[in-house]
MARDREN-289509 format. One record per residue: residue number from 1; residue in three letters; x negated, y, z of N, C-alpha, C in turn. Coordinates in steps of 0.05 Angstrom, whole numbers. Each point is the difference from the previous one (the first is absolute). Layout:
residues N
<nufi n="NUM" res="ALA" n_x="X" n_y="Y" n_z="Z" ca_x="X" ca_y="Y" ca_z="Z" c_x="X" c_y="Y" c_z="Z"/>
...
***
This chain:
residues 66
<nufi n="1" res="UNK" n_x="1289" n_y="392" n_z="-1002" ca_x="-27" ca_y="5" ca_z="-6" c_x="-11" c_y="22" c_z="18"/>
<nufi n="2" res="UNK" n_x="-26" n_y="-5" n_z="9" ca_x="-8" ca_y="21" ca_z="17" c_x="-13" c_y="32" c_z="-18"/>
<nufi n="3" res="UNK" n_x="6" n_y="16" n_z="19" ca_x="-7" ca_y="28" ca_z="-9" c_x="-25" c_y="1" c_z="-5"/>
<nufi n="4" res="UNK" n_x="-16" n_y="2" n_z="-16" ca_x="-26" ca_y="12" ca_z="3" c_x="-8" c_y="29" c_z="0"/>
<nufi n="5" res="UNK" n_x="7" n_y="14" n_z="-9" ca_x="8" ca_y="35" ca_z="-11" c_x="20" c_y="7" c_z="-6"/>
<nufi n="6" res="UNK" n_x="3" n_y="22" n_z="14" ca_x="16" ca_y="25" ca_z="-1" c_x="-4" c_y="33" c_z="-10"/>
<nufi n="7" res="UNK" n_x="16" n_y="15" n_z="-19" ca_x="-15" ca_y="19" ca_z="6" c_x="20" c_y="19" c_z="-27"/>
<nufi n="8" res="UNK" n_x="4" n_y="29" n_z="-2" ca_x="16" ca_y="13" ca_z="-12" c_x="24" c_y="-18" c_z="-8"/>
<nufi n="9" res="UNK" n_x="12" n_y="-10" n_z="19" ca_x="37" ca_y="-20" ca_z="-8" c_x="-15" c_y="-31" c_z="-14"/>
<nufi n="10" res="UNK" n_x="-23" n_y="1" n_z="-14" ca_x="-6" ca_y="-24" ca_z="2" c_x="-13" c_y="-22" c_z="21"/>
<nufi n="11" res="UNK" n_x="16" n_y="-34" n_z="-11" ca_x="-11" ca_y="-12" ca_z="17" c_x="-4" c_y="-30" c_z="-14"/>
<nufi n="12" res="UNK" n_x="-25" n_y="-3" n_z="5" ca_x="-16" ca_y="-26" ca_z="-8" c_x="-5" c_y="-34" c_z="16"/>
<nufi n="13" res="UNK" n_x="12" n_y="-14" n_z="-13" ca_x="6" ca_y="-29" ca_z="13" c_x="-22" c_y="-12" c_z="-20"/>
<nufi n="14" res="UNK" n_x="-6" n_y="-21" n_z="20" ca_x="-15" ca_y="-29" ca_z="-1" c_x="3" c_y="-20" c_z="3"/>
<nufi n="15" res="UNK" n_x="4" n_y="-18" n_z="-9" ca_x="11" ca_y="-25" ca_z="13" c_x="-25" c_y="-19" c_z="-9"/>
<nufi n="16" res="UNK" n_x="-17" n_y="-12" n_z="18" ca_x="-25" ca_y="-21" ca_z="6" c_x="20" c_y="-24" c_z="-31"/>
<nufi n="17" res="UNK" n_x="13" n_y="-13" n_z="3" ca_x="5" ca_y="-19" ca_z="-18" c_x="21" c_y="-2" c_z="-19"/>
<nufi n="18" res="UNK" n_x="3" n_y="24" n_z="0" ca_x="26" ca_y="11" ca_z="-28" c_x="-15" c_y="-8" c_z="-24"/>
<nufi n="19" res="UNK" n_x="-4" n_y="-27" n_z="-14" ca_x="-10" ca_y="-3" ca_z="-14" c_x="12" c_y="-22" c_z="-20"/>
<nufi n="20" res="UNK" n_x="26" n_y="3" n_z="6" ca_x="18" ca_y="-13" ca_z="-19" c_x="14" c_y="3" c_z="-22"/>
<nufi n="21" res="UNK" n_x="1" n_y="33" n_z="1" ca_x="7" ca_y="10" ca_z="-24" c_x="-15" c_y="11" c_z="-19"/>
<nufi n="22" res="UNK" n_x="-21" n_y="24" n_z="19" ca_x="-33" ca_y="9" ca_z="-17" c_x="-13" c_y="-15" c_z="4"/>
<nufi n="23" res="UNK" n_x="-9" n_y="-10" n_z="-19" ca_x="-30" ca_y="-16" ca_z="6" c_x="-18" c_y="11" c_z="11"/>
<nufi n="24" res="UNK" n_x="-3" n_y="32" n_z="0" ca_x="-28" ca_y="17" ca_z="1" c_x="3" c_y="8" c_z="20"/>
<nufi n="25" res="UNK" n_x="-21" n_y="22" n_z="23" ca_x="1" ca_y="6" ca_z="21" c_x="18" c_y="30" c_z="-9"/>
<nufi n="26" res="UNK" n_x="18" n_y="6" n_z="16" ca_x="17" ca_y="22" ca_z="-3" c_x="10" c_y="15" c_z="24"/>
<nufi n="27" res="UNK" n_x="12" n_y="15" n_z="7" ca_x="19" ca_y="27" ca_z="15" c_x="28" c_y="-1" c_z="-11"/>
<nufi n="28" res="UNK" n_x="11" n_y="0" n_z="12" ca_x="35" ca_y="14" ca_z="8" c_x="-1" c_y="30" c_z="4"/>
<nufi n="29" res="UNK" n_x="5" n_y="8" n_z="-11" ca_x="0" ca_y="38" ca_z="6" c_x="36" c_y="12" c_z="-13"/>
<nufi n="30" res="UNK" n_x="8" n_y="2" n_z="22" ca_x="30" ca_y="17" ca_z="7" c_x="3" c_y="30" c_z="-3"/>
<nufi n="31" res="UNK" n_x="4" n_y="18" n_z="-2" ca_x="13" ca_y="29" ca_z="-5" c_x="31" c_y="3" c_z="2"/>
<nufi n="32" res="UNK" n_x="4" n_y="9" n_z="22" ca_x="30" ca_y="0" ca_z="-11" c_x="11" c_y="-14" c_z="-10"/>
<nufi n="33" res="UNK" n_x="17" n_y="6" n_z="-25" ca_x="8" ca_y="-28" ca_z="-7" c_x="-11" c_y="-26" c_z="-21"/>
<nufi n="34" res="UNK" n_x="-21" n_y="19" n_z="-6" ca_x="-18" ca_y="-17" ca_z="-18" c_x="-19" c_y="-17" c_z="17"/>
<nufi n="35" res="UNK" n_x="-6" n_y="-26" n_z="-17" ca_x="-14" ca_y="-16" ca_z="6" c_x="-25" c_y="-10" c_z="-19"/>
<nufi n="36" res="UNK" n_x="-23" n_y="-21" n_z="1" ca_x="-8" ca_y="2" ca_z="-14" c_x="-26" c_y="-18" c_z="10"/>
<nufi n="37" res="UNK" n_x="-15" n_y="-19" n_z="-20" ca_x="-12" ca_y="-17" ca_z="11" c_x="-24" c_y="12" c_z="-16"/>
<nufi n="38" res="UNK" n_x="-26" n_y="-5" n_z="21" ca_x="-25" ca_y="10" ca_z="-24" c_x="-22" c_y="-30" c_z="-1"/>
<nufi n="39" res="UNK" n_x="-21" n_y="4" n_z="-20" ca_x="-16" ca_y="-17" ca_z="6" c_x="-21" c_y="11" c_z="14"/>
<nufi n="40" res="UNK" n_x="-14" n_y="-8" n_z="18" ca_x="-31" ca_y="-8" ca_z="8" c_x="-24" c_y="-10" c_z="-17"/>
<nufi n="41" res="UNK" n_x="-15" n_y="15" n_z="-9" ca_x="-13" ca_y="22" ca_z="2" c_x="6" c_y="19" c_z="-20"/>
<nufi n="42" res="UNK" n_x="14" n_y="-4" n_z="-14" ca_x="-2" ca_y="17" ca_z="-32" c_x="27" c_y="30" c_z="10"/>
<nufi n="43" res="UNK" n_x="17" n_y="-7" n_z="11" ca_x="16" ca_y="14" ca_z="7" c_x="25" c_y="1" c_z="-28"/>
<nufi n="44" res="UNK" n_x="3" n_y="-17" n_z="-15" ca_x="22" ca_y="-10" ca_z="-10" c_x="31" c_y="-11" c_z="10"/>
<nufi n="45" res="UNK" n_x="17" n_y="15" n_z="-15" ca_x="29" ca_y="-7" ca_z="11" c_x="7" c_y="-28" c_z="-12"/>
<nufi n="46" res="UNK" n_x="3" n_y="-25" n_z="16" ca_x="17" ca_y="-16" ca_z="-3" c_x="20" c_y="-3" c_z="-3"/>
<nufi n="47" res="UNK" n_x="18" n_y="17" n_z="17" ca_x="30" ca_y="-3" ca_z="2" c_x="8" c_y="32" c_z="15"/>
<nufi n="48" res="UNK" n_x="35" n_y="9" n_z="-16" ca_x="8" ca_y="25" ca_z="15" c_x="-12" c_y="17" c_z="-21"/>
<nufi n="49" res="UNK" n_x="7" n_y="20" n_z="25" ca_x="-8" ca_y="33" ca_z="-10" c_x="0" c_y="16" c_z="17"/>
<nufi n="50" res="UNK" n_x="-19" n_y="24" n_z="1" ca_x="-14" ca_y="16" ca_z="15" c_x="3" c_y="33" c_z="-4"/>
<nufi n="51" res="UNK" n_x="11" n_y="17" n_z="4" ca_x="1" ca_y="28" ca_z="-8" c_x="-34" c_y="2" c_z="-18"/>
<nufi n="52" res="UNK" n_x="-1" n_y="10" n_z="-13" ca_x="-25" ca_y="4" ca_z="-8" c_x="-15" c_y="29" c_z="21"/>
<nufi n="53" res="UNK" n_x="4" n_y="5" n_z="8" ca_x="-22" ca_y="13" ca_z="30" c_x="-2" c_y="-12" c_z="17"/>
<nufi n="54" res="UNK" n_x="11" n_y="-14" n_z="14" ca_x="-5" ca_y="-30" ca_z="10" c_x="-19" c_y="-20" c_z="-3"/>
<nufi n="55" res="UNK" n_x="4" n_y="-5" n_z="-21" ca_x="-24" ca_y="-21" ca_z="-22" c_x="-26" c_y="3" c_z="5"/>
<nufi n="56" res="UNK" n_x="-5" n_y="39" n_z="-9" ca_x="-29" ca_y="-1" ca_z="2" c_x="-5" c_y="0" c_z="32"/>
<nufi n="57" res="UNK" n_x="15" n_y="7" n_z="18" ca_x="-9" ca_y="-2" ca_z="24" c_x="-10" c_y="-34" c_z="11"/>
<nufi n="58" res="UNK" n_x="21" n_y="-20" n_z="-19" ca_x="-4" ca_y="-25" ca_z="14" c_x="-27" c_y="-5" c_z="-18"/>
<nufi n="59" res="UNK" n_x="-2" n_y="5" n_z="-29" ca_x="-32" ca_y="-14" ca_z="-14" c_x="-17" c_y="6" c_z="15"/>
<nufi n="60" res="UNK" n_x="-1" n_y="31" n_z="15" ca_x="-24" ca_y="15" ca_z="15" c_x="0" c_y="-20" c_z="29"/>
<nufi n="61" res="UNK" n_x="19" n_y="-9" n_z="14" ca_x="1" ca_y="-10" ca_z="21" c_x="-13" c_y="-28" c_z="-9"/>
<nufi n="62" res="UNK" n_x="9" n_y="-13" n_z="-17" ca_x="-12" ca_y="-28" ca_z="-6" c_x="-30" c_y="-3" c_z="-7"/>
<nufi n="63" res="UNK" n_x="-8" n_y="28" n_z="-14" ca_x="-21" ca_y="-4" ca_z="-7" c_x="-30" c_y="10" c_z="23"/>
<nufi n="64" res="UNK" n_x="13" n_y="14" n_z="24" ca_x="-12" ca_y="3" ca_z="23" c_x="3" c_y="-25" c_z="16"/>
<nufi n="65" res="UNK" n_x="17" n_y="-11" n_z="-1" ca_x="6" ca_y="-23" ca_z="18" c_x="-6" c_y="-29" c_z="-9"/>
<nufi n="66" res="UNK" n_x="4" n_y="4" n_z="-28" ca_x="-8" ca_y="-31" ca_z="-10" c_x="-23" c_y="-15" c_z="-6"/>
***
């Protein structure tokens, strides 16, 4: 999946037709060793887990970006 963002150890993937498993438009977002799928637009966790300081950085990122 390609990178879209980077930024404090996180990093955010996209994949154009990953649409086999979420139905909904979503993000791949990695930390270390955590992983963690969000939705598009609402910024809900589908799948994984996220440090919780992390989290609010990715809802704030989704919600500028989405």
């Amino acid at each position: 999946m390609p990178v879209i963002s980077m930024f404090y150890g996180v990093i955010i993937r996209m994949y154009y037709f990953d649409n086999q498993k979420h139905q909904c438009p979503h993000i791949h977002v990695s930390y270390q060793d955590d992983e963690a799928v969000f939705a598009i637009p609402n910024g809900d966790i589908l799948e994984g887990q996220l440090q919780r300081s992390k989290l609010k950085l990715i809802q704030a990122w989704i919600e500028i970006h989405g």
